[in-house]
N, C-alpha and C positions, 0 to 999 in steps of 0.2 A: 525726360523733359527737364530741363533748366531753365534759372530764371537769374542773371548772373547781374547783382548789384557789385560797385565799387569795393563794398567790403566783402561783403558773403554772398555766397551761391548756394541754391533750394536746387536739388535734382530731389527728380521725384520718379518714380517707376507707374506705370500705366499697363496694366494688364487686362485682355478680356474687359476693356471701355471705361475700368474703374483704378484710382490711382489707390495704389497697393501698400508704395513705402514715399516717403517724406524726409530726406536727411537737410542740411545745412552743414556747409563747409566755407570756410576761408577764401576768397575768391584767391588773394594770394598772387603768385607769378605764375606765367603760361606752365611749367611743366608740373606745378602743383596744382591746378586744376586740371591738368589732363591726366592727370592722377589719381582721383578725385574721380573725374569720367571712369577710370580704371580698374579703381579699385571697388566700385558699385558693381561694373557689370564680375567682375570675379563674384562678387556676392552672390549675385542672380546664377550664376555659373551658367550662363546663354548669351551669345550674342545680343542684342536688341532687332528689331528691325529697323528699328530707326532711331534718332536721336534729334530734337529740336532745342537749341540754346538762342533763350532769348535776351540781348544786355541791351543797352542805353548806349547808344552809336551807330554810325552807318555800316552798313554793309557794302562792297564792294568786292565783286570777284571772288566771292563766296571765303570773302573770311568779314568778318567783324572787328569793327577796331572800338573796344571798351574804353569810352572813353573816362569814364572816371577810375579803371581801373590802371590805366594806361599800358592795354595789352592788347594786342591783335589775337582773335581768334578762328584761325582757318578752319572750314568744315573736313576738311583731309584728314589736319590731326587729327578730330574727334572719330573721324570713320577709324583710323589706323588704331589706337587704343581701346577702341571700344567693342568693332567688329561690325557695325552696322551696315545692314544693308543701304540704307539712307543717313545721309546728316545735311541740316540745314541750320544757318545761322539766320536769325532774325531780329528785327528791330524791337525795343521793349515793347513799344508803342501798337508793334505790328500786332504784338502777341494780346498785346491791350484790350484790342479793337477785336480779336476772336473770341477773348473773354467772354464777350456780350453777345454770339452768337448762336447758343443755347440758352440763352438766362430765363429764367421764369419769374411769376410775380412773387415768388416766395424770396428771391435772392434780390428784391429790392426794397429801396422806401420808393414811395412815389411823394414826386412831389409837384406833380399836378399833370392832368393827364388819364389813359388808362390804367387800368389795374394789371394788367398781363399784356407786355411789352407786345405789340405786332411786329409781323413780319416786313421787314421792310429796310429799307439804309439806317445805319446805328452812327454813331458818331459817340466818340470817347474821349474824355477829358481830365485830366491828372495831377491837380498839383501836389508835388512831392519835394523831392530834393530838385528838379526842374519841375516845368510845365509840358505834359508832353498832352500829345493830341494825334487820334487814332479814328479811321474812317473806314467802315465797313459798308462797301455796297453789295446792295441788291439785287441782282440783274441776272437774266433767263433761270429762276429758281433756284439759284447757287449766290453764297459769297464769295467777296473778294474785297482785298485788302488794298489801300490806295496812302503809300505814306510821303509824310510831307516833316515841314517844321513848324506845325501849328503856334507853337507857344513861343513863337519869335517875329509875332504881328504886333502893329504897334498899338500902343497904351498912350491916351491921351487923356487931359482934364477932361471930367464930364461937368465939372460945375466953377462956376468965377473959383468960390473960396478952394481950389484943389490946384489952384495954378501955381502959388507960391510953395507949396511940395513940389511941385515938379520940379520947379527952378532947383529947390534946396538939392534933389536928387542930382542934379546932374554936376555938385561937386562931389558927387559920392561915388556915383556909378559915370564918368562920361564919356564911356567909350560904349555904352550901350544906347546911345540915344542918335537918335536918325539927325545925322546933319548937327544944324543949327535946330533945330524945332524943338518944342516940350512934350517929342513923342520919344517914347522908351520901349524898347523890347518887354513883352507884356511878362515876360520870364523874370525877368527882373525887380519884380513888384511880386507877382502871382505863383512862387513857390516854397521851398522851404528856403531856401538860398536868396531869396529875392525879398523877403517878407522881412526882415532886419533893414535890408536897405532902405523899406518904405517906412519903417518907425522910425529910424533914423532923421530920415529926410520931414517925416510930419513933425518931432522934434523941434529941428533946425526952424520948420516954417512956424511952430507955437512961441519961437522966442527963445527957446535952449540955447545954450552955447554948445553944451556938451551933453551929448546922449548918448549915454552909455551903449555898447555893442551887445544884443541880447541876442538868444535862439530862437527860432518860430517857435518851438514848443514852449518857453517864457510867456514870449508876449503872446500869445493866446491865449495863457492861464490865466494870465493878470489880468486881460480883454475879458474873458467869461466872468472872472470871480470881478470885475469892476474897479480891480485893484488901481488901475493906471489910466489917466485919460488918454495918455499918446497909443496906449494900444490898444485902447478902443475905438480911439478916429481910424487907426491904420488896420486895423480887423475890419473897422467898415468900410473901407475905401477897398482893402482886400475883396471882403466877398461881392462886392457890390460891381467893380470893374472884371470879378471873374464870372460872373453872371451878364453883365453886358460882353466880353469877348466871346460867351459860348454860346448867346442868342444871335451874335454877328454868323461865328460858325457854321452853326444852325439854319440860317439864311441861304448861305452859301453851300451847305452841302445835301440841304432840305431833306432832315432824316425819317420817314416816317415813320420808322422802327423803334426809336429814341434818342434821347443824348443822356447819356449817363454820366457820373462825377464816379472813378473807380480814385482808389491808393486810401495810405492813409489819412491824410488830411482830409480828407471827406468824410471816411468811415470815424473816426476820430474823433469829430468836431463838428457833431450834426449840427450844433447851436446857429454854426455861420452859415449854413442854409436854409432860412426860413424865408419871412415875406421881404425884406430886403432885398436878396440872393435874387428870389424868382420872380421881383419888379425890374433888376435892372437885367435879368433874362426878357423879360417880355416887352421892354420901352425898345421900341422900332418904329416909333412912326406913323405914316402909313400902312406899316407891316407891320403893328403890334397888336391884332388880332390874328395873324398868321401866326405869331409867337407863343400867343395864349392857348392855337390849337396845337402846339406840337408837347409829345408827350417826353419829361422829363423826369431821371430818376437818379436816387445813387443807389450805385453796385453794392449789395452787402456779402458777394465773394469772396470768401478766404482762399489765398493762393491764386489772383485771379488768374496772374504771368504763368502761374502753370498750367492752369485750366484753359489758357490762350494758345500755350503752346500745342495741348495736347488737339485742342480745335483746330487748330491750325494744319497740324500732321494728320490727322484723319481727312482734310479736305486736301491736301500733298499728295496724297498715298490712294485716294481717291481717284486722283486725274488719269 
């Protein structure tokens, strides 16, 4: 199993249902991660039966185009180096959303809800270095995987005072915002890449001239310990507008399994999910007693991309 970031890559071996060994390498250039593929299975000194790599980009015609790593990676090669009898590329997201396909109550927080996830459509949500968004249905007693661009919906003011950010945003970011409107791709605010732009821009609307360029993991430090007022308007407008995108989700894909928050900005930074987080999960309206009954959790999964992979290929090898 693989789980291929921009910079490094987690193969993991899976044997007899339970993951065996654990490496990290270099994600690197194609012929150094087929290498990498290579030089594991000489380890094992067996073929595999299979092999599942899952990165961050579309699939197409059974290769993968990594897009932060800027490499294409075809299932051929990895069958050719490795010897498998099976190889599948797949989407991070895909592998995301299998994660949560065995999860028990022991591998969650809950945060409002059941205590032991039921069975039923899951719905996965991620902010990291993007937003990704991952949809596991339920249907005639089996899953299945249904992938989109969730984290590329649009982000609007939910309140008067939130409009002059947006404006400021969009000498920041304008080539992410729909049209002329004050709507912005929700990825752009709601991950690790996106969440600078929003301090930035709330900056800009508090009267700064000049706001310094920080990293999510900054201003979230400075947001917890109370350090900074601009990272704490922008840590609440963060968790607040990513609790209303995944109650919108939520509506839309009406999971009765759950919606889970997996990565690490979730597992990370319980703090920005509490009654905030799961007020603007639940304001719907009409529908915000429909939102109060749906059960919401984050993943406390280590390795979840592996543990998605290897769900994944059990249900592949399955068919």
């Amino acid at each position: 199993m693989a789980d291929i970031g921009g910079t490094n890559t987690r193969l993991g071996v899976v044997s007899d249902g339970k993951l065996t060994d654990l490496r990290k390498y270099p994600t690197g250039t194609l012929p150094e991660l087929l290498e990498a593929f290579h030089s594991l299975r000489d380890e094992i000194g067996t073929d595999p039966r299979a092999v599942v790599a899952a990165g961050a980009g579309p699939v197409k015609d059974g290769t993968i185009q990594l897009t932060n790593a800027h490499l294409d990676l075809p299932e051929r090669d990895i069958g050719r180096v490795t010897g498998a009898q099976h190889t599948y590329v797949i989407n991070d997201f895909t592998a995301a959303a299998w994660s949560v396909a065995e999860i028990s109550g022991d591998e969650v927080e809950v945060l409002q809800g059941a205590t032991e996830p039921p069975t039923g459509t899951r719905l996965v949500v991620g902010p990291g270095t993007g937003l990704g968004v991952g949809a596991l249905l339920y249907s005639e007693g089996r899953y299945h995987t249904a992938s989109g661009e969730g984290g590329h919906v649009g982000l609007s003011p939910r309140h008067a005072d939130e409009v002059e950010i947006f404006r400021a945003a969009r000498h920041i970011a304008p080539d992410c915002f729909f049209d002329d409107s004050l709507t912005i791709e929700a990825e752009m605010f709601l991950s690790g890449t996106g969440l600078p732009i929003l301090y930035r821009a709330a900056g800009m609307a508090a009267g700064l001239a000049d706001t310094s360029v920080r990293s999510a993991r900054e201003i979230l430090e400075d947001a917890r310990t109370n350090n900074d007022p601009i990272a704490r308007r922008a840590s609440h407008l963060f968790t607040t507008h990513l609790g209303a995108v995944m109650g919108d989700l939520a509506v839309a894909f009406m999971p009765i399994g759950g919606v889970f928050l997996v990565g690490g900005v979730a597992k990370k930074n319980r703090w920005l999910f509490k009654d905030a987080f799961r007020d603007a999960f639940n304001a719907g309206g009409r529908f915000s007693d429909l939102r109060r009954s749906m059960n919401l959790y984050v993943s406390e999964q280590d390795e979840f991309g592996i543990v998605g992979a290897n769900n994944f290929c059990k249900s592949a090898l399955a068919r």
